[in-house]
Legacy VTK file of the C-alpha trace (Angstrom):
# vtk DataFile Version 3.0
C-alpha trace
ASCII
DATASET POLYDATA
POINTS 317 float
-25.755 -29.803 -5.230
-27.207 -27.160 -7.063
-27.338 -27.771 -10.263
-26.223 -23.877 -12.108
-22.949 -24.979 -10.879
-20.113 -26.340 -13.027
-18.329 -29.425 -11.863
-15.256 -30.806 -12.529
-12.916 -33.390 -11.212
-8.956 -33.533 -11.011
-6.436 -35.992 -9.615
-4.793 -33.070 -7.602
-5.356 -29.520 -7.174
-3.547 -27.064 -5.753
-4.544 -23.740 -4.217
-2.026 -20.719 -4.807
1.110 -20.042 -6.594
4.174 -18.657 -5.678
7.608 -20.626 -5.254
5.812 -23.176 -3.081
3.020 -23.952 -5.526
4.783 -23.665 -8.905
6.922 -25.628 -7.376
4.458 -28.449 -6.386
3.012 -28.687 -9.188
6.405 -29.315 -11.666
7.077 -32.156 -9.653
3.400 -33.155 -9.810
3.239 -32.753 -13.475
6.632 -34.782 -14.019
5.149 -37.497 -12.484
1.637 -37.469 -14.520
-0.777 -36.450 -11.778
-2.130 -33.795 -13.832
-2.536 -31.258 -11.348
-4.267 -27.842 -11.287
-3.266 -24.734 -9.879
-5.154 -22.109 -9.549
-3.048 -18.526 -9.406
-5.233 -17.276 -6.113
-5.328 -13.244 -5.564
-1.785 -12.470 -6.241
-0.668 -15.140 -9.029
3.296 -15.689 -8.086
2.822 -14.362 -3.933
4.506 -12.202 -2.193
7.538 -12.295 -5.070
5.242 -10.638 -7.177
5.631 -7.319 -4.866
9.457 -7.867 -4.132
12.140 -6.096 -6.487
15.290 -7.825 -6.435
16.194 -11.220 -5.541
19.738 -11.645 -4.858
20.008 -14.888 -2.228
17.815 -17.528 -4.806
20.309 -19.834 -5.697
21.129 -20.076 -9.664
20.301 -16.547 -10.876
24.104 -14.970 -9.928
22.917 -11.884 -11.342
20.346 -11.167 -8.852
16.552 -11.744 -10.719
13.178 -9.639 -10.374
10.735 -11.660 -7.922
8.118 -10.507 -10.563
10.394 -12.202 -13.461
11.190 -15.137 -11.525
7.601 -16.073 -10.851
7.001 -15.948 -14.731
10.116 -18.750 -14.904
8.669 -20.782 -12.241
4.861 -20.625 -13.742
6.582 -20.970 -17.513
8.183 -24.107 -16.399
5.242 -25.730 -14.458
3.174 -25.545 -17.427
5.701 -27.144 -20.084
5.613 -29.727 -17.932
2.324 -30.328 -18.308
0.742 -28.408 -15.214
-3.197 -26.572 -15.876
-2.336 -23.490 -14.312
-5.310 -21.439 -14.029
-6.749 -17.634 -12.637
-8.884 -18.227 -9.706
-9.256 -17.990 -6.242
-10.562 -20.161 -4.031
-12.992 -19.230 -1.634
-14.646 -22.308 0.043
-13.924 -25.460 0.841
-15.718 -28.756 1.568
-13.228 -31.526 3.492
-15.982 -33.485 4.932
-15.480 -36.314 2.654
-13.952 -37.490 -0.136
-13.475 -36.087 -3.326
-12.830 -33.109 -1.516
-14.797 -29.782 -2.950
-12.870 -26.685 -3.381
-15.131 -24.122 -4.809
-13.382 -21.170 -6.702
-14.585 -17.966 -7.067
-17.958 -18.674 -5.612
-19.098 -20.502 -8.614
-16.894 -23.183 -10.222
-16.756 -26.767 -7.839
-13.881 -28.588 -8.398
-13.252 -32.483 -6.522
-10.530 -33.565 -5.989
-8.859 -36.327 -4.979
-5.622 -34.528 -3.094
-4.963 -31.226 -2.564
-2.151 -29.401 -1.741
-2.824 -25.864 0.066
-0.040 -22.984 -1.516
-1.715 -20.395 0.082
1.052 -18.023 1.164
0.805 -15.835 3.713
0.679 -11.760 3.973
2.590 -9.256 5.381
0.779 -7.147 8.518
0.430 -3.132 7.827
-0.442 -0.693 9.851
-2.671 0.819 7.747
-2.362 3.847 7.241
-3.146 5.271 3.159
0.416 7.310 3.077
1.903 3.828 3.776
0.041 2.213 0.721
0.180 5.090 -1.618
4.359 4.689 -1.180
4.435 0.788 -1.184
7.717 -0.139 -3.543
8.340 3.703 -3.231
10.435 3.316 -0.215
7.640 1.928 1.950
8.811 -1.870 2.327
7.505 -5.083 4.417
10.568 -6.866 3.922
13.961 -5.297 4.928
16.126 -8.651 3.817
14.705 -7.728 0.588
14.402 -4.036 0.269
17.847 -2.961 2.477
20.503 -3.118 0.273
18.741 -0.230 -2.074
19.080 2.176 1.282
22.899 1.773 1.693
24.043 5.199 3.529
20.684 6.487 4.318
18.394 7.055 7.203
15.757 4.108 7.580
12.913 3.938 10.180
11.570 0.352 10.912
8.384 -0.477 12.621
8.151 -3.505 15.534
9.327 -4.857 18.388
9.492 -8.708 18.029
12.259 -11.097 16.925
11.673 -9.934 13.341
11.738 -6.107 13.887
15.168 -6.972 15.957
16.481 -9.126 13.634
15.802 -6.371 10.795
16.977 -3.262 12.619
20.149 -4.875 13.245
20.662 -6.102 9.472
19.661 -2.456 8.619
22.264 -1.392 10.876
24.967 -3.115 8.772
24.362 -1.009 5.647
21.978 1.727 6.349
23.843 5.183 8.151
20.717 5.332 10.694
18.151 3.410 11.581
15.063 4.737 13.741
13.303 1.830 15.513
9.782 2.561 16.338
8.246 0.407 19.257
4.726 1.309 20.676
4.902 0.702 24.044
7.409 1.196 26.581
9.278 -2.485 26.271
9.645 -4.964 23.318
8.505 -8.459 22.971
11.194 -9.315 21.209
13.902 -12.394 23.176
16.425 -10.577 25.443
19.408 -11.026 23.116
18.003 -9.632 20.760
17.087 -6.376 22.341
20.630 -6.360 24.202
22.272 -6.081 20.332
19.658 -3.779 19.461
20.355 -1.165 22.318
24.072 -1.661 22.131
24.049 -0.729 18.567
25.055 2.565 18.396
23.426 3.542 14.632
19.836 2.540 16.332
17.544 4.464 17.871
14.955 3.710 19.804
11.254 5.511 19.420
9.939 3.736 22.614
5.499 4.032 23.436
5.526 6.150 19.343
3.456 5.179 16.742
3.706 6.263 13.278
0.981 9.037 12.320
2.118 9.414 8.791
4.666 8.411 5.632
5.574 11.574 4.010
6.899 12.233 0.638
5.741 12.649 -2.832
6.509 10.221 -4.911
8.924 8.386 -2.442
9.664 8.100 0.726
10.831 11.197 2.128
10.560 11.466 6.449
7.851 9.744 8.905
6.016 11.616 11.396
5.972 10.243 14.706
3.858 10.132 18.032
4.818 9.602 21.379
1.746 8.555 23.777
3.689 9.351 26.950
4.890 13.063 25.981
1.915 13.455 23.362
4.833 15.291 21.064
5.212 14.994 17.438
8.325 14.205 15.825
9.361 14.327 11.981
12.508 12.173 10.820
13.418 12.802 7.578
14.611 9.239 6.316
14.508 7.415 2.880
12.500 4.304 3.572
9.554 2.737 5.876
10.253 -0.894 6.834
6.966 -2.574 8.134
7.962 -5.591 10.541
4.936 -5.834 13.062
4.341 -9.395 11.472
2.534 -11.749 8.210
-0.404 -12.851 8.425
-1.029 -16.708 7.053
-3.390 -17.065 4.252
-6.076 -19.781 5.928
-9.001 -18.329 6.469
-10.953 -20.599 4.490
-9.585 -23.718 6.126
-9.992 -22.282 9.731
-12.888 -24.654 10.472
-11.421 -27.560 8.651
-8.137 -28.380 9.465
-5.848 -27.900 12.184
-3.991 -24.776 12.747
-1.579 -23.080 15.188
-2.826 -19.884 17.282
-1.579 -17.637 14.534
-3.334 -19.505 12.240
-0.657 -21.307 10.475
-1.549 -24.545 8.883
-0.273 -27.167 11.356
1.750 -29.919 9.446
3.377 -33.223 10.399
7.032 -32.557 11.059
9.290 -33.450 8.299
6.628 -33.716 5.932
3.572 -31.327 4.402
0.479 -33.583 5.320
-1.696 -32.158 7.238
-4.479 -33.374 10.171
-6.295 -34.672 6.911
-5.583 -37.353 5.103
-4.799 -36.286 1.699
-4.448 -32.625 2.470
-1.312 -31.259 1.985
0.213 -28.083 2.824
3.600 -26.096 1.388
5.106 -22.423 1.594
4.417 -19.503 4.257
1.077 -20.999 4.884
2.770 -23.518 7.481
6.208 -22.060 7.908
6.130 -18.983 10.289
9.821 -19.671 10.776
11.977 -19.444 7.519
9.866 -17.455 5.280
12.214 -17.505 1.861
11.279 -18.168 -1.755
14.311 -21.183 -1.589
12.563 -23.121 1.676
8.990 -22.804 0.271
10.191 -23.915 -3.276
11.616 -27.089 -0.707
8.415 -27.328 0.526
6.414 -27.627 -2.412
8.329 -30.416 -3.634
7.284 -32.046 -0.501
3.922 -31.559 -0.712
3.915 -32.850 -4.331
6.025 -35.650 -3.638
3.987 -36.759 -0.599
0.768 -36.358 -2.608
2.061 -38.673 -5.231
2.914 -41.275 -2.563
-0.434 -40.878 -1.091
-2.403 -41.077 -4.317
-0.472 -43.819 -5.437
-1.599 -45.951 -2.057
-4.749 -45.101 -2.611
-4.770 -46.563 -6.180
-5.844 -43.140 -7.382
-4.368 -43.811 -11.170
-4.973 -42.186 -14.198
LINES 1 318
317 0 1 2 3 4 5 6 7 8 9 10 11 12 13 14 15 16 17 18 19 20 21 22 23 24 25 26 27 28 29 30 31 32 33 34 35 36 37 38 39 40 41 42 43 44 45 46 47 48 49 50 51 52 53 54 55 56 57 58 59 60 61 62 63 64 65 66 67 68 69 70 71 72 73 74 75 76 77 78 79 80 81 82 83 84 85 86 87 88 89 90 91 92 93 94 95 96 97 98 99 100 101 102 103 104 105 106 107 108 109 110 111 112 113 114 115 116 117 118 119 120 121 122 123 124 125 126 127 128 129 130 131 132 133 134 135 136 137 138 139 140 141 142 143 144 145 146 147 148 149 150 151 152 153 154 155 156 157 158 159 160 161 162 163 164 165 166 167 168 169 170 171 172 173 174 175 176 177 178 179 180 181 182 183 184 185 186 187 188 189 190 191 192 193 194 195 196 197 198 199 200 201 202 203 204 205 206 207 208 209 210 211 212 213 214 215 216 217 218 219 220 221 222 223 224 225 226 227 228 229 230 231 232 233 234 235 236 237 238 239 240 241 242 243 244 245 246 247 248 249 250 251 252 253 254 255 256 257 258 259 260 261 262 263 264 265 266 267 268 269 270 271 272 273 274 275 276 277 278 279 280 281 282 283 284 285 286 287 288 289 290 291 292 293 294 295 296 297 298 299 300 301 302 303 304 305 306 307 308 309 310 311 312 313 314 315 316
């Protein structure tokens, strides 16, 4: 190993924050395993970019994701968690301590880790879609919906997700413009049945979405249809992006297991992963459920299954 570059060793790190992490390591820090956690890009996740959290259980009020992240890093570190800023960017699995080098420079062994990694929303790209993100311009209609009650609402997609959205759109929102860029959706039958018999949906079928337009918020979309080559603007009052996430796993592509999306594959029912002392919690492995509540579940997996497996290995302090 070259020898410019610091070392350091730890009982148990873990790689990202966010409900699953923060949650991983309070339970690891209760019971003494002195973990690390280092923040990754966006310390707290995907919460960090949410506005209101309403369906957490124990904040009756509704919380800020931003604010609630703070609570759940605040409370990992009284108990006794290192959290760090960091990202890791390499790893080494190929044998024990494992080496998890962060930001390029800093090597860190350890002798579990637990993988917290979170996973990212899909965009489409486009800079009028960025430059209104939080301004109307929203991957997450569960989240974002309710603050669109009575208006017009476009929502990209056409899987289970876009479906699933559009219709809970439907509920509270006075239109909502489905955009779906070929001729058909991929989303199950049922799904597509509700979709077309509900009357406050329209269908954009073989459009794409050229542009967001609006200031300072979100103020129409300008559409494309590939069949009739027209252009269409619908004034509406927010851009729901549902064409997918996107798991965070790049750097363990080559190294452990992982499903054809790239989710981290676990062991059902628990968080270890095809290596032994590898753990994984959060959106990273869960393509299915997806909420703060289930990866805060799944970080107290992960932390207690690490204990158990450091414990066997008569990793003590």
């Amino acid at each position: 190993m070259e020898t410019n570059q610091q070392q350091e060793h730890v009982h148990l790190l873990i790689i990202g924050s966010g409900p699953a992490g923060y949650t991983a390591a309070i339970y690891a820090a209760r019971a003494n395993l002195k973990p690390v956690l280092y923040q990754g890009i966006q310390p707290g996740g995907q919460l960090t970019i949410t506005t209101e959290v309403e369906n957490y259980p124990g904040y009756p009020e509704g919380v800020q994701g931003p604010e609630m992240m703070v609570d759940f890093e605040k409370q990992a570190t009284r108990m006794g968690a290192d959290i760090r800023f960091g990202l890791a960017t390499s790893v080494d699995f190929s044998s024990q301590p494992y080496k998890i080098t962060i930001d390029e420079t800093k090597v860190m062994t350890a002798d579990a880790v637990i993988i917290a990694t979170g996973a990212s929303a899909k965009w489409l790209g486009l800079p009028s879609e960025q430059r209104l993100n939080g301004s109307g311009v929203s991957a997450c209609a569960v989240c974002d919906g309710f603050f669109f009650r009575g208006k017009d609402v476009v929502i990209v997609g056409a899987g289970d997700t876009a479906a699933e959205e559009a219709l809970y759109l439907s509920k509270m929102c006075n239109n909502v413009h489905m955009v779906v860029r070929r001729h058909e959706m991929r989303a199950s039958m049922i799904m597509q049945d509700r979709v077309l018999k509900t009357t406050n949906i329209m269908v954009y079928w073989n459009s794409e979405t050229l542009e967001v337009l609006g200031e300072n918020k979100v103020e129409a979309v300008k559409l494309f249809n590939n069949k009739t080559e027209e252009e269409t603007i619908i004034p509406v009052s927010a851009f729901f992006v549902a064409i997918g996430h996107q798991p965070n796993s790049d750097i363990f592509k080559d190294v452990l297991e992982l499903d054809e999306q790239g989710y981290i594959k676990t062991v059902p029912g628990s968080s270890r992963t095809s290596l032994e002392g590898v753990f994984a919690c959060g959106d990273v492995q869960d393509k299915i459920y997806r909420q703060a509540v289930t990866a805060a579940g799944s970080g107290c997996m992960a932390a207690l299954d690490a204990e158990r497996y450091l414990s066997a290995k008569g990793h003590h302090n």
